[in-house]
PyMOL commands that place a pseudoatom at each C-alpha (Angstrom):
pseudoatom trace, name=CA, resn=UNK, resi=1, chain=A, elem=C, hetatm=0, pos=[120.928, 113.941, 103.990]
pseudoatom trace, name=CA, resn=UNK, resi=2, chain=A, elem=C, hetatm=0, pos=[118.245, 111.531, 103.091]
pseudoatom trace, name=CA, resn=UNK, resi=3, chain=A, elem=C, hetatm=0, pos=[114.956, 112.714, 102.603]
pseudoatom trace, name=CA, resn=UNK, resi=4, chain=A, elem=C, hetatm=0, pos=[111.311, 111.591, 101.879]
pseudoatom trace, name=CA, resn=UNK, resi=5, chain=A, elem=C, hetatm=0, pos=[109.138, 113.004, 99.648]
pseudoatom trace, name=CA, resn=UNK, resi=6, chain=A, elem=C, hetatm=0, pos=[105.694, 112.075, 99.156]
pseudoatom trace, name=CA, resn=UNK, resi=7, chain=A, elem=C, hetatm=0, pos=[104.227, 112.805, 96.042]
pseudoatom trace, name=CA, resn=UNK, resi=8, chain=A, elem=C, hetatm=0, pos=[99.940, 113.060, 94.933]
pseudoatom trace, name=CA, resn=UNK, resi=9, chain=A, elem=C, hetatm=0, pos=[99.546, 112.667, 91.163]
pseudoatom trace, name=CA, resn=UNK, resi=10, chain=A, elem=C, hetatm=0, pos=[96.485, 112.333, 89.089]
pseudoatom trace, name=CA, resn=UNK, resi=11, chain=A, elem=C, hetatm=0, pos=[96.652, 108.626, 88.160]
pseudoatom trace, name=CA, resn=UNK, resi=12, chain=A, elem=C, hetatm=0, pos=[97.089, 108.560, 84.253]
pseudoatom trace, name=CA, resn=UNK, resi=13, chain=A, elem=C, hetatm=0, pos=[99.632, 106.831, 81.695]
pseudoatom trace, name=CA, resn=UNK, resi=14, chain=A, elem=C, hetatm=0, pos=[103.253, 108.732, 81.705]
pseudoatom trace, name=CA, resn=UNK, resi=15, chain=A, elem=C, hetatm=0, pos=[102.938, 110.773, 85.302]
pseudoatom trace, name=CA, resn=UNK, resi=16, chain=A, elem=C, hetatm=0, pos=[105.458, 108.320, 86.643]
pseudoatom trace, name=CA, resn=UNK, resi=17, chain=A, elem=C, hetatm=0, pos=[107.978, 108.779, 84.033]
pseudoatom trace, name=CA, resn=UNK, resi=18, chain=A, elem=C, hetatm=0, pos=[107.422, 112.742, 83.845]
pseudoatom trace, name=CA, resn=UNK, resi=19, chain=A, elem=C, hetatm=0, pos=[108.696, 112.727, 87.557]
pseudoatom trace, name=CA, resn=UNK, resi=20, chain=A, elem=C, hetatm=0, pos=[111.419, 110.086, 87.140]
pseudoatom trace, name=CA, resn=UNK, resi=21, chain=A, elem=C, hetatm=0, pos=[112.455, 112.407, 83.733]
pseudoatom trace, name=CA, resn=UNK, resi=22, chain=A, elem=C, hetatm=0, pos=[112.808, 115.708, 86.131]
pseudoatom trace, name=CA, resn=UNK, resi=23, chain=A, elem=C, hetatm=0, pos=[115.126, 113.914, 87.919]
pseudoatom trace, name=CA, resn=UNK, resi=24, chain=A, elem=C, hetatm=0, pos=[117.424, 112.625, 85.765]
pseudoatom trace, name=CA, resn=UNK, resi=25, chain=A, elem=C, hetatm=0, pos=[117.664, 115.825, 83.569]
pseudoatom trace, name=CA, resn=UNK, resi=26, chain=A, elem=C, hetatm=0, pos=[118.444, 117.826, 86.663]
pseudoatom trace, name=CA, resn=UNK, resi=27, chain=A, elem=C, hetatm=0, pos=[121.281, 115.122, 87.917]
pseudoatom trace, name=CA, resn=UNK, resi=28, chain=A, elem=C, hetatm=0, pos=[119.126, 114.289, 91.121]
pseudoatom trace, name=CA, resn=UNK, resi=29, chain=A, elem=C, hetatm=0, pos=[119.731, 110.914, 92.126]
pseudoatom trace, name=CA, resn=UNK, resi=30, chain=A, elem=C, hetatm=0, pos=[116.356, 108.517, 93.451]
pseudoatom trace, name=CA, resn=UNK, resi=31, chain=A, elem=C, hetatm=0, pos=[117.112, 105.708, 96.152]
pseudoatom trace, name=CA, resn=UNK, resi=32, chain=A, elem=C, hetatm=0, pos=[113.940, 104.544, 96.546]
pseudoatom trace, name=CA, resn=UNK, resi=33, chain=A, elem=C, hetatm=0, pos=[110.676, 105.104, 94.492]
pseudoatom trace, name=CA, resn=UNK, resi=34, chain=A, elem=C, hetatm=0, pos=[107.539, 103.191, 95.032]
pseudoatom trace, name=CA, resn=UNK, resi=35, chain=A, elem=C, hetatm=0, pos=[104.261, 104.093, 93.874]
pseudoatom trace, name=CA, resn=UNK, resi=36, chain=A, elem=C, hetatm=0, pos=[100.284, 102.882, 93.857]
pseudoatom trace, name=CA, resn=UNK, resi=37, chain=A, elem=C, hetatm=0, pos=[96.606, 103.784, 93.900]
pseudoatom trace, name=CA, resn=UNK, resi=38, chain=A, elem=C, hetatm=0, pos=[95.208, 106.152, 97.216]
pseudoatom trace, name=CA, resn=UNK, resi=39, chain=A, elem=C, hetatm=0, pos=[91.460, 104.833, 98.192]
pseudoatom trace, name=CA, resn=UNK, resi=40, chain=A, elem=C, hetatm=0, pos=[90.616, 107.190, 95.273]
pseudoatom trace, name=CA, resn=UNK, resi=41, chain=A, elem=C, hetatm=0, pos=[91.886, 105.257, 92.204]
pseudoatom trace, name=CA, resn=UNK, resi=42, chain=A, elem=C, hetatm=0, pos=[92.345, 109.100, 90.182]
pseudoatom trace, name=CA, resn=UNK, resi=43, chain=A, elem=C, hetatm=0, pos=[95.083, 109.779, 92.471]
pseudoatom trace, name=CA, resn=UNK, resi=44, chain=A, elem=C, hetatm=0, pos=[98.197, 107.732, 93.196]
pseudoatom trace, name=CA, resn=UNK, resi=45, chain=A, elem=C, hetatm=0, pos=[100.950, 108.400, 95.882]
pseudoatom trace, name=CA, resn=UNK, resi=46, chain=A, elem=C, hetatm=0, pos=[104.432, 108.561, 95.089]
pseudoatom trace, name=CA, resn=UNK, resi=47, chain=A, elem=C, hetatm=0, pos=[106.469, 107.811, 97.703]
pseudoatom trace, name=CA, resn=UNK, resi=48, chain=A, elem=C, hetatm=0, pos=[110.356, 109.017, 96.907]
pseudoatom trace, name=CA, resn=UNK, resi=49, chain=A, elem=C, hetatm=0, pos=[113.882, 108.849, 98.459]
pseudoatom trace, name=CA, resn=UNK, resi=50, chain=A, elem=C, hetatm=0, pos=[116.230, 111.586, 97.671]
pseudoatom trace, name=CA, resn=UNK, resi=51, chain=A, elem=C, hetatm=0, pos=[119.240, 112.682, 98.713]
pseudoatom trace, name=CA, resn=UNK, resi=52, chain=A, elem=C, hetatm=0, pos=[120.754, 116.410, 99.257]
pseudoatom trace, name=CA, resn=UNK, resi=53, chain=A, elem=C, hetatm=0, pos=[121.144, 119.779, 101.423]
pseudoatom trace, name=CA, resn=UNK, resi=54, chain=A, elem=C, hetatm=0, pos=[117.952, 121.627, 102.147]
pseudoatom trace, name=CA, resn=UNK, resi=55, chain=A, elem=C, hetatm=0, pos=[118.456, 124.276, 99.168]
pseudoatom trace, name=CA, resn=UNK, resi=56, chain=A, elem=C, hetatm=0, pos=[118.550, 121.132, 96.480]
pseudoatom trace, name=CA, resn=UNK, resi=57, chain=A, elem=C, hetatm=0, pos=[115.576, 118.978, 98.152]
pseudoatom trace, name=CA, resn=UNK, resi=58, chain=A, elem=C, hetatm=0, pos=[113.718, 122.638, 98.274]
pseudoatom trace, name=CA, resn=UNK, resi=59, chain=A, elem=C, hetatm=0, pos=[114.253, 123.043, 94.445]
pseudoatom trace, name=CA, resn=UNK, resi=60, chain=A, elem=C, hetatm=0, pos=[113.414, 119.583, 93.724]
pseudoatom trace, name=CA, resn=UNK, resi=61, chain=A, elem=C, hetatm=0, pos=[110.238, 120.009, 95.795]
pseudoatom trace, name=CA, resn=UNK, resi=62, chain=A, elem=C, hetatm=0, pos=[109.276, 123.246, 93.744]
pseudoatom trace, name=CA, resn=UNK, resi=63, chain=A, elem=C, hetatm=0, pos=[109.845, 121.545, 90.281]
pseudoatom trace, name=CA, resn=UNK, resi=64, chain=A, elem=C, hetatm=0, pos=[107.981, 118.500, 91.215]
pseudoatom trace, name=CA, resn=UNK, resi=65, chain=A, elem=C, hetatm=0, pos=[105.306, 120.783, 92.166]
pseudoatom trace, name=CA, resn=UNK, resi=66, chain=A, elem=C, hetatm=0, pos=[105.090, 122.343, 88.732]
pseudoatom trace, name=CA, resn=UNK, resi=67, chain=A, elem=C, hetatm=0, pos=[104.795, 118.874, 86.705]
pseudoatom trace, name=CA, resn=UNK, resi=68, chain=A, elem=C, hetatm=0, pos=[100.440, 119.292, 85.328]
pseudoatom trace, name=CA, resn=UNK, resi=69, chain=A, elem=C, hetatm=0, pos=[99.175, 116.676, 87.308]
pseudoatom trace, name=CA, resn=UNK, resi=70, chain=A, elem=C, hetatm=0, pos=[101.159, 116.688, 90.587]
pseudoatom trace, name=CA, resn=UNK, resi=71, chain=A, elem=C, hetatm=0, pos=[98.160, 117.920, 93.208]
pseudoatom trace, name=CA, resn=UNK, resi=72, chain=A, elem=C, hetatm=0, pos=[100.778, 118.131, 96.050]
pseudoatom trace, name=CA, resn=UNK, resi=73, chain=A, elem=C, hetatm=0, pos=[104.907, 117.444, 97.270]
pseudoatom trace, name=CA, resn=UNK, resi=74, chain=A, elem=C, hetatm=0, pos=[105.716, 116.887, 100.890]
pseudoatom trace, name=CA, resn=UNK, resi=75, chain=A, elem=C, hetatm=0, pos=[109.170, 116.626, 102.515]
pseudoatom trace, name=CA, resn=UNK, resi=76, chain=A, elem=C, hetatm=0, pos=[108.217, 113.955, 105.013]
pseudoatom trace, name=CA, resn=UNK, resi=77, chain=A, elem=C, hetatm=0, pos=[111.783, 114.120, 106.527]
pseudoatom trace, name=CA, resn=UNK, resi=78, chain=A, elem=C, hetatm=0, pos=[111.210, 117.320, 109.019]
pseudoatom trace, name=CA, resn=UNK, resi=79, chain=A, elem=C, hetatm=0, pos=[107.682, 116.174, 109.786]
pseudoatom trace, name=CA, resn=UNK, resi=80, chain=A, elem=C, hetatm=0, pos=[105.828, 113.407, 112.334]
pseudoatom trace, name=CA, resn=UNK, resi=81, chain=A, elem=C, hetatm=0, pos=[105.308, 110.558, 109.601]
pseudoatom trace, name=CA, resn=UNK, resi=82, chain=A, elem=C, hetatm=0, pos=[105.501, 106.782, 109.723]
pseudoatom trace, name=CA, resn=UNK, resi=83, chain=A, elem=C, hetatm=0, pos=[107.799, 105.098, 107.207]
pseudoatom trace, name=CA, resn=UNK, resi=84, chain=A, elem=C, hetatm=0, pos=[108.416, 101.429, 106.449]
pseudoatom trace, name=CA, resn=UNK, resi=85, chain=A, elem=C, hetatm=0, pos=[110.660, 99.297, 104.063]
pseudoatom trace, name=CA, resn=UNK, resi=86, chain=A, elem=C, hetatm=0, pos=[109.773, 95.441, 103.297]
pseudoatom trace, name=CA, resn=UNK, resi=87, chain=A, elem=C, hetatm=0, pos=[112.294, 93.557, 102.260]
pseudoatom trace, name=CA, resn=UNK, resi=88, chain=A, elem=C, hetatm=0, pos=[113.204, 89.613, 100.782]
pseudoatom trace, name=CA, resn=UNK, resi=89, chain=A, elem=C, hetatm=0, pos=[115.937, 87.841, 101.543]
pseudoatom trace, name=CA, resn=UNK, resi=90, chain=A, elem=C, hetatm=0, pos=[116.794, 84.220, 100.339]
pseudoatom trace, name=CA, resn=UNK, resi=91, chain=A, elem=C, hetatm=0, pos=[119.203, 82.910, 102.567]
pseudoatom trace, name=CA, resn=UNK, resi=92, chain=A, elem=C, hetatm=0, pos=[121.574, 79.678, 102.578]
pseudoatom trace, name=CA, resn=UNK, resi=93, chain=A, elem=C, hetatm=0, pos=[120.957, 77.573, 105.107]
pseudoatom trace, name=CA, resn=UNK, resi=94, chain=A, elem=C, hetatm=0, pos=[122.889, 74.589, 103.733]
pseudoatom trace, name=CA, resn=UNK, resi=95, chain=A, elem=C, hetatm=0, pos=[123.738, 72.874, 106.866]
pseudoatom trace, name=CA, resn=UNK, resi=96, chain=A, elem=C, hetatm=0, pos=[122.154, 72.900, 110.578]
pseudoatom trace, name=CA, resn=UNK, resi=97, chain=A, elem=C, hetatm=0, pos=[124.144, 75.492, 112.343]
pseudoatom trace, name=CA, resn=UNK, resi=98, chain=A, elem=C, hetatm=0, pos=[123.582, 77.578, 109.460]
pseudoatom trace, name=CA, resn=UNK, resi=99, chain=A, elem=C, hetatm=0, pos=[119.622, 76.827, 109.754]
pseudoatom trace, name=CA, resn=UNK, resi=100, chain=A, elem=C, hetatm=0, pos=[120.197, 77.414, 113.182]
pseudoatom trace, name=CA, resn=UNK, resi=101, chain=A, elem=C, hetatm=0, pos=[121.967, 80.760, 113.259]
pseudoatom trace, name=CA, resn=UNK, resi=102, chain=A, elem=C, hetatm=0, pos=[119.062, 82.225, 111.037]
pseudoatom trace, name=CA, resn=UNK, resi=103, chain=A, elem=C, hetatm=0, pos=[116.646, 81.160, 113.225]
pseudoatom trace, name=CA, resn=UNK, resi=104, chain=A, elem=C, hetatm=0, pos=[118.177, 82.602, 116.154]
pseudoatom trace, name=CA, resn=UNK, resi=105, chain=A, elem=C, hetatm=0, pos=[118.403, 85.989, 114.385]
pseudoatom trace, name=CA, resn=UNK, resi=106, chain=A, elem=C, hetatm=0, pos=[114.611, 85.759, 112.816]
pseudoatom trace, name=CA, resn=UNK, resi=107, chain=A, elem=C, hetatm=0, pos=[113.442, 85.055, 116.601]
pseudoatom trace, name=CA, resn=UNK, resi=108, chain=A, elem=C, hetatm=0, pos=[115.615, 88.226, 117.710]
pseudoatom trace, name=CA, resn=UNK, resi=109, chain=A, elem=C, hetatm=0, pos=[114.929, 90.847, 114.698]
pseudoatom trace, name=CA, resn=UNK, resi=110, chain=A, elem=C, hetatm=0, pos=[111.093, 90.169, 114.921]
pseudoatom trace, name=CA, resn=UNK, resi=111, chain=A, elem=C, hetatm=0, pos=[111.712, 88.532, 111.334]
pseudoatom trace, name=CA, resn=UNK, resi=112, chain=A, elem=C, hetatm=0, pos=[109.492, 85.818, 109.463]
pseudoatom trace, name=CA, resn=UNK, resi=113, chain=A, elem=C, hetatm=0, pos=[109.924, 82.940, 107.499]
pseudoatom trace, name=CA, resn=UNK, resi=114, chain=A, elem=C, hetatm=0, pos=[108.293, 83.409, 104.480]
pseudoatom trace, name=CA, resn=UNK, resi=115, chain=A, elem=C, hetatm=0, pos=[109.589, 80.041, 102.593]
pseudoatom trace, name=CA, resn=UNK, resi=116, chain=A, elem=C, hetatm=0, pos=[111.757, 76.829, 103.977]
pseudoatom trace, name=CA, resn=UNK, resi=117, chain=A, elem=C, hetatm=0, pos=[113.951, 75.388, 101.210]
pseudoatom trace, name=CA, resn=UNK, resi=118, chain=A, elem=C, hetatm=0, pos=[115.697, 72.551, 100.898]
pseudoatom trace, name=CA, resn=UNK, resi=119, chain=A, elem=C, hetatm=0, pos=[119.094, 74.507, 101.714]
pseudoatom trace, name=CA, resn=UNK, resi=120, chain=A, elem=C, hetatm=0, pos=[117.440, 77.918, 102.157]
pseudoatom trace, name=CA, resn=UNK, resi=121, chain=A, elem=C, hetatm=0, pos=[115.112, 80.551, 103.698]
pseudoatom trace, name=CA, resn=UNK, resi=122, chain=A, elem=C, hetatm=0, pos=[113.210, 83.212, 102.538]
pseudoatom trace, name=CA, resn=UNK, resi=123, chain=A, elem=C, hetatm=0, pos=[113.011, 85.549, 105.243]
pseudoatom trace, name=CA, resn=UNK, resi=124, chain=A, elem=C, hetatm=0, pos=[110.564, 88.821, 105.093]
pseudoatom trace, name=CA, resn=UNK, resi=125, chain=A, elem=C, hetatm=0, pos=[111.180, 91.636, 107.120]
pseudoatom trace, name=CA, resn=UNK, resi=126, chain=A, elem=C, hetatm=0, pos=[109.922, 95.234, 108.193]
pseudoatom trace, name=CA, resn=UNK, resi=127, chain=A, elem=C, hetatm=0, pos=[111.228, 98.391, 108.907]
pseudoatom trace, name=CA, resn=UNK, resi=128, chain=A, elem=C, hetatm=0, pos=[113.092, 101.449, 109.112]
pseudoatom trace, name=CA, resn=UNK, resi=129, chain=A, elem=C, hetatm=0, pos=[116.056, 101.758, 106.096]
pseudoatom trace, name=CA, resn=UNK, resi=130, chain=A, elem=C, hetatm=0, pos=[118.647, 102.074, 109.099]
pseudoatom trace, name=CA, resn=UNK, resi=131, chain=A, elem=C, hetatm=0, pos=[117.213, 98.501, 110.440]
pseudoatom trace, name=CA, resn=UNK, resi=132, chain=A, elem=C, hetatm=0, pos=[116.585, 96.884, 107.061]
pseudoatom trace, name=CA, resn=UNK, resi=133, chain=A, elem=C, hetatm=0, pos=[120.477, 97.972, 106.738]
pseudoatom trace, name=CA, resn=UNK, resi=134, chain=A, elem=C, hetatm=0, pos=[121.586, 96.393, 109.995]
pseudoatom trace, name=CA, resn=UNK, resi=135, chain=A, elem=C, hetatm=0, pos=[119.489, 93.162, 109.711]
pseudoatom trace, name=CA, resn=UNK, resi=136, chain=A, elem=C, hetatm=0, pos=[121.578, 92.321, 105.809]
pseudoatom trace, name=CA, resn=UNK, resi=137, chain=A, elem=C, hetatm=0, pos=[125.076, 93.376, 106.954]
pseudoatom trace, name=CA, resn=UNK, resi=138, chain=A, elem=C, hetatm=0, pos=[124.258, 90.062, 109.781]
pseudoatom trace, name=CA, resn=UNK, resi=139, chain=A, elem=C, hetatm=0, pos=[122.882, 87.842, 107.208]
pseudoatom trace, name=CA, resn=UNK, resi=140, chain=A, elem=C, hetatm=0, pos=[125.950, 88.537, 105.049]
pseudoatom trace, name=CA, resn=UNK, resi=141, chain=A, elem=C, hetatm=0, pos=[128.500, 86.199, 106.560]
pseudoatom trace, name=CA, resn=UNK, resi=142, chain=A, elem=C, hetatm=0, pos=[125.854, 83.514, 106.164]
pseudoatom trace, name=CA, resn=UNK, resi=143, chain=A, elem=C, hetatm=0, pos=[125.463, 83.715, 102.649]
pseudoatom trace, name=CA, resn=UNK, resi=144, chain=A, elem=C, hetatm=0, pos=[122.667, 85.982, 101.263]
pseudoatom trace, name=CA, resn=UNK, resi=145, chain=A, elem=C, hetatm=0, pos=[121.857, 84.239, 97.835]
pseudoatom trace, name=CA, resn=UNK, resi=146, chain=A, elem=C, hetatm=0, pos=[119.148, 87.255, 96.252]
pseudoatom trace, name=CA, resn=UNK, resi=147, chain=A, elem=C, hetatm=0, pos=[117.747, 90.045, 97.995]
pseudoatom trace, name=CA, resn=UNK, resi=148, chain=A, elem=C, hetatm=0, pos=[114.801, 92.561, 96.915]
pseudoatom trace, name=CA, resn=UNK, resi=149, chain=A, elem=C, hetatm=0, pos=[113.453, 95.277, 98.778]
pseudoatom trace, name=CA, resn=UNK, resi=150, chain=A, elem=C, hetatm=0, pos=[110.593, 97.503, 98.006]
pseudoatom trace, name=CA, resn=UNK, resi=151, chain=A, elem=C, hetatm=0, pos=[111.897, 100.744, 99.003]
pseudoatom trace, name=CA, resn=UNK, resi=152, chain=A, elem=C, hetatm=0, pos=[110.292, 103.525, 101.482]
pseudoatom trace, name=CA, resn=UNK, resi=153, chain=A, elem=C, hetatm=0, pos=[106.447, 103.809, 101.707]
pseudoatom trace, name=CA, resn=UNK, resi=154, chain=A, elem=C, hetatm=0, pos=[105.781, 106.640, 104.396]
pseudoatom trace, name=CA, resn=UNK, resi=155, chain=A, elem=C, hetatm=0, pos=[102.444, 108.287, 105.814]
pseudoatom trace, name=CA, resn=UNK, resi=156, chain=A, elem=C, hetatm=0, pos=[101.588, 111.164, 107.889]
pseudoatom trace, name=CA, resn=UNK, resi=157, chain=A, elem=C, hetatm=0, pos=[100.999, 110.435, 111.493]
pseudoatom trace, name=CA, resn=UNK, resi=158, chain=A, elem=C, hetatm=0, pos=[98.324, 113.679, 111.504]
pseudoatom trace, name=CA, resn=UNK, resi=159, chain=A, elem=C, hetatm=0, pos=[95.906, 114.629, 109.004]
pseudoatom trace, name=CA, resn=UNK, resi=160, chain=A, elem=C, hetatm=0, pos=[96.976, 116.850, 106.286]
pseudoatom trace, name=CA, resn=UNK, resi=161, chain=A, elem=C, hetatm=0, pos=[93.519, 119.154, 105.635]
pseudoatom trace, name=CA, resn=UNK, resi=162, chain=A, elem=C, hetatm=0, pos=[95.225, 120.732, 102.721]
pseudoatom trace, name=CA, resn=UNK, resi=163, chain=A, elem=C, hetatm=0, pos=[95.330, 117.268, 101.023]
pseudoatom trace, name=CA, resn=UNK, resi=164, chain=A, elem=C, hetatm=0, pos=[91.720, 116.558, 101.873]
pseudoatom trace, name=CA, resn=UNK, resi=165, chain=A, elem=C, hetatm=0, pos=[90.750, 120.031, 99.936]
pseudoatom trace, name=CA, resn=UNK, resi=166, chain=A, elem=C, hetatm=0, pos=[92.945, 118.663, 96.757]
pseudoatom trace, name=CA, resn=UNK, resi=167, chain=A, elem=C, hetatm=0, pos=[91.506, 114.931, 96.780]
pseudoatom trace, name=CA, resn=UNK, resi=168, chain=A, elem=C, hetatm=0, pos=[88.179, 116.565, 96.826]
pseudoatom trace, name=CA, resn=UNK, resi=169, chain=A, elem=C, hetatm=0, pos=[88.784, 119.261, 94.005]
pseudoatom trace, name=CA, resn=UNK, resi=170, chain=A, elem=C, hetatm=0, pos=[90.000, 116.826, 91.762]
pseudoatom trace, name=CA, resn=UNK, resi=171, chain=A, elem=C, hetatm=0, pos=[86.987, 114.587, 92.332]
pseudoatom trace, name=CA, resn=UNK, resi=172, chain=A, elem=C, hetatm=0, pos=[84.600, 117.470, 91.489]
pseudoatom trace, name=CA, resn=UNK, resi=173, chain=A, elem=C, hetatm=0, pos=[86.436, 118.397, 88.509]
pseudoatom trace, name=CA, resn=UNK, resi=174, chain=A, elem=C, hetatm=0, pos=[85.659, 114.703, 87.386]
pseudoatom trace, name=CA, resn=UNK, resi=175, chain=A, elem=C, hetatm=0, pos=[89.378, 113.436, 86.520]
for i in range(1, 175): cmd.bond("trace and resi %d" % i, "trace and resi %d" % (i + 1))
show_as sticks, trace
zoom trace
């Protein structure tokens, strides 16, 4: 099962790469990983997608949680949070049915048209992974020509007091 971990780390040089390094020396696989400054620029968010049974995302959680300058883990997946993928897709639209047929399918997924092209479109879209997944496997058949997506970014839909209580510790302790 997929799950989504979100991740508070003391913003300095290597913090990225100590969490990235647990998971490859333990085997754990990341789908998604994105990462930048909160509204405190000490402290960056981490947003990660993992996949496993509750027992392996539990252990994962508990390592992560170990690393020096991790101030907190969450699995997001069991609790109310809002999560969002972007993604780019340059698509062929050599000829005016093809032009066409995107449109018709922007209009529909509540796409946009980031860039006309000559012969293609750069479309930008928003949204769940199971809907970023549904809207390329209908661009497919009309030729997708590069793709790039960002991955997960995910954010509580209550506050989270116990995060307030780190953010704040960490600014008093002047890091």
């Amino acid at each position: 099962m997929r799950h989504t971990l979100s991740i508070l780390v003391e913003n300095h040089y290597g913090e990225l790469a100590r969490i990235v390094g647990l998971f490859s020396a333990r085997g754990y696989n990341i789908e998604s990983l994105t990462v930048a400054e909160t509204l405190d620029k000490g402290i960056s968010c981490v947003t990660l997608v993992t996949s496993g049974d509750d027992r392996t995302i539990e252990q994962i959680v508990k390592q992560v949680d170990k690393l020096v300058r991790v101030l907190h883990v969450s699995d997001l997946t069991g609790s109310s949070h809002f999560q969002r993928e972007l993604v780019l897709i340059n698509v062929k639209t050599e000829n005016h049915a093809a032009l066409q047929t995107v449109l018709a399918l922007v209009a529909d997924d509540h796409m946009h048209v980031a860039e006309v092209m000559e012969d293609s479109l750069i479309i930008e879209a928003t949204g769940e992974w199971t809907e970023i997944n549904a809207l390329v496997q209908k661009l497919v058949p009309l030729g997708i020509r590069h793709i790039v997506r960002t991955g997960a970014v995910a954010v509580w839909r209550d506050p989270q007091p116990e995060i307030a209580k780190l953010v704040g510790a960490v600014k008093a302790a002047g890091t």
